[in-house]
LUMPA-655581 format. One record per residue (C-alpha): x, y, z. Coordinates in steps of 0.5 Angstrom, whole numbers, m for minus. Example, Ala and Ser with C-alpha at 12.3 -4.5 7.8 and 13.67 -1.06 7.14 Angstrom:
<sites>
     xx     yy     zz
     25     m9     16
     27     m2     14
</sites>
This chain:
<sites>
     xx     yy     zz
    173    143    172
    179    149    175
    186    146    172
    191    150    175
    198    151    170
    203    147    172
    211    152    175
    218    149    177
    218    151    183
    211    150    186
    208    153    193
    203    147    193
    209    141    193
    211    144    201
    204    143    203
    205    136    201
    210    135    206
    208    130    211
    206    135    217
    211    133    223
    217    135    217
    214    140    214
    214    146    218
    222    145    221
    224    144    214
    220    151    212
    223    154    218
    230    152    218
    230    157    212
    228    164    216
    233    168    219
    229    172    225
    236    176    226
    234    182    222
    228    182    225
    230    181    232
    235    187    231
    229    192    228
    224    189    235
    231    192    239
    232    198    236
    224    200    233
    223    203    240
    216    200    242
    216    199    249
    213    191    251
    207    192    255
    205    187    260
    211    181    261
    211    176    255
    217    172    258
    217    168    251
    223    168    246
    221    173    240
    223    168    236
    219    162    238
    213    167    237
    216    169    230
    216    161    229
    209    161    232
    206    166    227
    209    162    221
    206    156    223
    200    159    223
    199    162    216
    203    155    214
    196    152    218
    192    156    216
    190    157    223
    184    162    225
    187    167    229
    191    167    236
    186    162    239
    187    157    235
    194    157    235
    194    157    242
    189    151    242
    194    147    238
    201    150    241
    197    148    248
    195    140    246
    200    139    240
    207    139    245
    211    136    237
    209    144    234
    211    146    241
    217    144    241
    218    145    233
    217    153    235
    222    153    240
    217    153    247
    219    148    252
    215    142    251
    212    141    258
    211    148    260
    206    153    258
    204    156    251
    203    163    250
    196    166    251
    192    170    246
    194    177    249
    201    175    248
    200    174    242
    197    180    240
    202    184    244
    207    182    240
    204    183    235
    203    190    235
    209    191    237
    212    187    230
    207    192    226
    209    198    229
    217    196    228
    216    195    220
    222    188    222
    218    183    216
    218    188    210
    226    188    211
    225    181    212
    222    180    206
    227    183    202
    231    178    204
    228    173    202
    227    176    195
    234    177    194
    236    170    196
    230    167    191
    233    171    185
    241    168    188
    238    161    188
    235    162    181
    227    161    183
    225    167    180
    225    171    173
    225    177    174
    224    179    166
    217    179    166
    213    181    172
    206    181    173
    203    187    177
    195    187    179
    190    189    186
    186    185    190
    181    186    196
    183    186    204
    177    186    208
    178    190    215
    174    187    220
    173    193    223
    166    198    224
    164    200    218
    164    208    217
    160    212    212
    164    214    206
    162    222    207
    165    221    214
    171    219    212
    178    222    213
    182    219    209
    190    220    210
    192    214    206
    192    209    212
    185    208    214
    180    203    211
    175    206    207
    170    202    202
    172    200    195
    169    197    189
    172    192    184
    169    187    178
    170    180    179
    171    175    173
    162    176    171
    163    183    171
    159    183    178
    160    189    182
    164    186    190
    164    192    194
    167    192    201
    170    196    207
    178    196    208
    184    195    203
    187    194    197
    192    189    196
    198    192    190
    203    186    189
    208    185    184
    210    178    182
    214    173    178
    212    170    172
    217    164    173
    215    161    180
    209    166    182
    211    169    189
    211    176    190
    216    182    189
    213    187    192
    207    189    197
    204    195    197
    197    197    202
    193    202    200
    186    205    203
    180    201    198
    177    206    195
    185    207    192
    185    207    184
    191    201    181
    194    207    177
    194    211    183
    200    205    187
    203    203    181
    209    208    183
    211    207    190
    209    199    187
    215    199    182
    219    203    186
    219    199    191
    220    192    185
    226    195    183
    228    196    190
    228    189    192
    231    186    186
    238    186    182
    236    185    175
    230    189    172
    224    187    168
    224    188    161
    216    187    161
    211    189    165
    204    186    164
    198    189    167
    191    188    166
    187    194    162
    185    198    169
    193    201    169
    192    203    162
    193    211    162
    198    214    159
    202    216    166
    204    209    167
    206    208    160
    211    214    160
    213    211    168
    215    204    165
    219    206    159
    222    213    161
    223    211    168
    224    204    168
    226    202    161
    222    197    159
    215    196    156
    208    196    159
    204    190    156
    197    192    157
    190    192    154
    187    198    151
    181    200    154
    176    202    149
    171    204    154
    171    213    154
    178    211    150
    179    218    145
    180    217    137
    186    215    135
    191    219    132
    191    221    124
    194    216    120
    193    210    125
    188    205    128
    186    204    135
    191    200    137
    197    203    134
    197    200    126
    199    204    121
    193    205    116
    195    207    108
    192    212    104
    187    208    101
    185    206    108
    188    199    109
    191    196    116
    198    196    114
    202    190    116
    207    188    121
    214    186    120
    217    185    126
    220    189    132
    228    191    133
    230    196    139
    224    198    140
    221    200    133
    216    196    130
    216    194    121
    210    196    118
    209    194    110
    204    195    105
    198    189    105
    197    190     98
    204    187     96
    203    182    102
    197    179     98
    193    182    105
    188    186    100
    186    189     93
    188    196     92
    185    199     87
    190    204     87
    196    198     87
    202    199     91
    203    205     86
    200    210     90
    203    210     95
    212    208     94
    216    207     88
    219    201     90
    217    194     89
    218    192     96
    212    197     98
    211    203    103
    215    202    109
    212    204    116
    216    205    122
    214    206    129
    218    208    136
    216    206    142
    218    212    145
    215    217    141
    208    214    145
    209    208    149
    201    208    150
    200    207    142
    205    203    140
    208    198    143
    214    193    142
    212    187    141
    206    190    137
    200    189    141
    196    184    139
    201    179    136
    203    172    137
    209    175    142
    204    180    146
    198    175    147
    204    171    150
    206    176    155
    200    178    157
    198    172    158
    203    170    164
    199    176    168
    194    171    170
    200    168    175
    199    175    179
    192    171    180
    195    165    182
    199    169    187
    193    172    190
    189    165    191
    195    162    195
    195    168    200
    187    167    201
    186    160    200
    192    156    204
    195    162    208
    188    166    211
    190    172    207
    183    174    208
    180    170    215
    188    168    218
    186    174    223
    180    178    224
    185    185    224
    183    193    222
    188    198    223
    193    199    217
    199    197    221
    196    190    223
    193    189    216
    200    191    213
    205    186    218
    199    180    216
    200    181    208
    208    180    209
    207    174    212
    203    171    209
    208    172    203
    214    171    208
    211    164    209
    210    163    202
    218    164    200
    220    160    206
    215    154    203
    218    155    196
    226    155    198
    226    150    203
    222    145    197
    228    147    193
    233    146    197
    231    140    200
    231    137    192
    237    140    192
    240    135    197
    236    129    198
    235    126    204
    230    122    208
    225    126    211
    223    125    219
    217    122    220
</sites>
């Protein structure tokens, strides 16, 4: 049986809301101004008359990612015979809802104004001023976005960075899943699991190769930088060690992966221990200020030398290595890899995991809308993840001034 790791501030607790409150409680909380200011200015023309108030469809299109609504259909069949959700969405109770071609001119026009990413970094930054996000760790992986969209050969693709193309990745068996369309890059908070920030990409595009407009787009959007960035071993190249540590100062915690790995350097094993003269694992002593201890296991009692601590130093203590950080942030990593304290770092990775299954299973991530063109993809990502904020900071503030709620 699956358990899910319990957090303080829980996505599922909105969605144990009662229904009639839930969604005027989570709305109440978006401020569409940004967003209505971009539509303005971005230039897009409207083709056909909409005759709808842009935030009463923005509305619409938060409660159908809260829903999990299948497409504009549905919601229009809801907004149609449900007048409670139409009138909480700001329509008119006894006049017509929106039809689908509304819905999807609108939306054309809100992907090509680029309005929910400024919207989204709001709402991070007014995560971080409440106190629902720890920013000194954060979880960094990819995951699958199918393009409903007629397939192409990968020869004939001409890739530009925006177009879907295919891609393959390893599931939790060691299966290969292969699939046609895009790659998710989401970094997230280790405290709360909500993203921090979102990057598209084409399928067929390595982790490694997103990282840097991934980070840059991170540091962007919130005021305390991270100390640790956790990964898992598909980002372990020795770009994106230098990246986080020179760039960011802060420390990468990845797995090594062994496969094609090259042999370690002299005096050293595979996972940046020191080794002795005798050829023994030294052992470690501790981290400070980015250096790792190392002392002789024969003095430890970890092994029997037959050389004694002699042979290598005078001193009773026994000989003494020290690493830096920044001399190899690959090899050497502080804490030292595979300790108590970086077994526990890497562990919190599996919130990125935990972010990707709330944007798929409770907010139709992967069959919300049937979409293909980047642009479209991109705006269906944010909100998804702007619902998911507008969920997390409406149970906090709803805890933080207790009342009844309606209905």
């Amino acid at each position: 049986m699956y358990i899910r790791q319990g957090v303080l501030f829980s996505f599922e607790d909105a969605l144990k809301m009662q229904p009639k409150s839930r969604l005027k409680i989570i709305l109440s909380t978006l401020d569409w101004q940004p967003v209505l200011d971009k539509l303005t200015e971005s230039g897009v023309p409207d083709r056909g008359r909409i005759g709808y108030h842009y935030c009463a469809l923005l509305n619409a299109l938060v409660a159908m990612r809260l829903e999990n609504m299948n497409g504009f259909t549905h919601l229009v069949y809801r907004l149609t015979y449900d007048p409670v959700l139409r009138f909480d969405c700001g329509f008119e109770l006894f006049g017509r809802a929106p039809c689908v071609a509304t819905f999807s001119r609108f939306y054309v026009k809100l992907a090509q104004s680029g309005a929910l990413e400024l919207l989204f970094k709001v709402l991070v930054e007014k995560a971080e001023e409440m106190g629902l996000i720890d920013t000194s760790a954060v979880a960094i992986d990819s995951t699958k976005v199918e393009a409903y969209e007629k397939s192409v050969p990968k020869k004939n693709i001409d890739q530009d960075g925006k177009k879907a193309d295919w891609g393959i990745k390893t599931d939790t068996n060691g299966n290969p899943v292969k699939w046609y369309g895009y790659k998710l890059h989401a970094a997230c908070d280790v405290r709360s699991g909500l993203p921090l920030a979102i990057h598209i990409s084409p399928a067929s595009t390595h982790d490694r190769e997103a990282i840097d407009n991934l980070l840059e787009d991170l540091n962007q959007n919130i005021k305390n930088k991270p100390s640790y960035y956790v990964m898992d071993a598909a980002y372990d190249a020795k770009e994106v060690y230098d990246l986080v540590c020179r760039e960011y100062k802060a420390q990468a915690i990845i797995p090594l992966n062994r496969r094609n790995a090259k042999q370690p350097e002299a005096g050293f094993d595979w996972d940046g221990t020191p080794v002795c003269s005798a050829g023994y694992r030294m052992v470690y002593w501790g981290s400070s200020n980015g250096k790792n201890k190392f002392r002789c296991p024969h003095i430890l009692g970890k092994c029997d030398c037959p050389f004694g601590s002699s042979w290598c130093s005078e001193s009773n203590y026994g000989l003494v290595v020290k690493t830096s950080v920044k001399e190899n942030p690959r090899l050497f990593n502080a804490p030292h890899r595979g300790t108590k304290n970086w077994n526990k770092l890497y562990n919190l990775r599996t919130f990125i995991e935990r972010c990707f299954a709330r944007l798929k299973e409770n907010l139709g991530l992967e069959t919300g809308l049937k979409l293909g063109k980047y642009d479209k993809v991109k705006t269906h990502v944010y909100l998804c993840a702007i619902t998911m904020y507008a969920a997390v900071i409406a149970v906090n503030q709803h805890r933080a001034k207790p009342h009844r709620l309606a209905g």
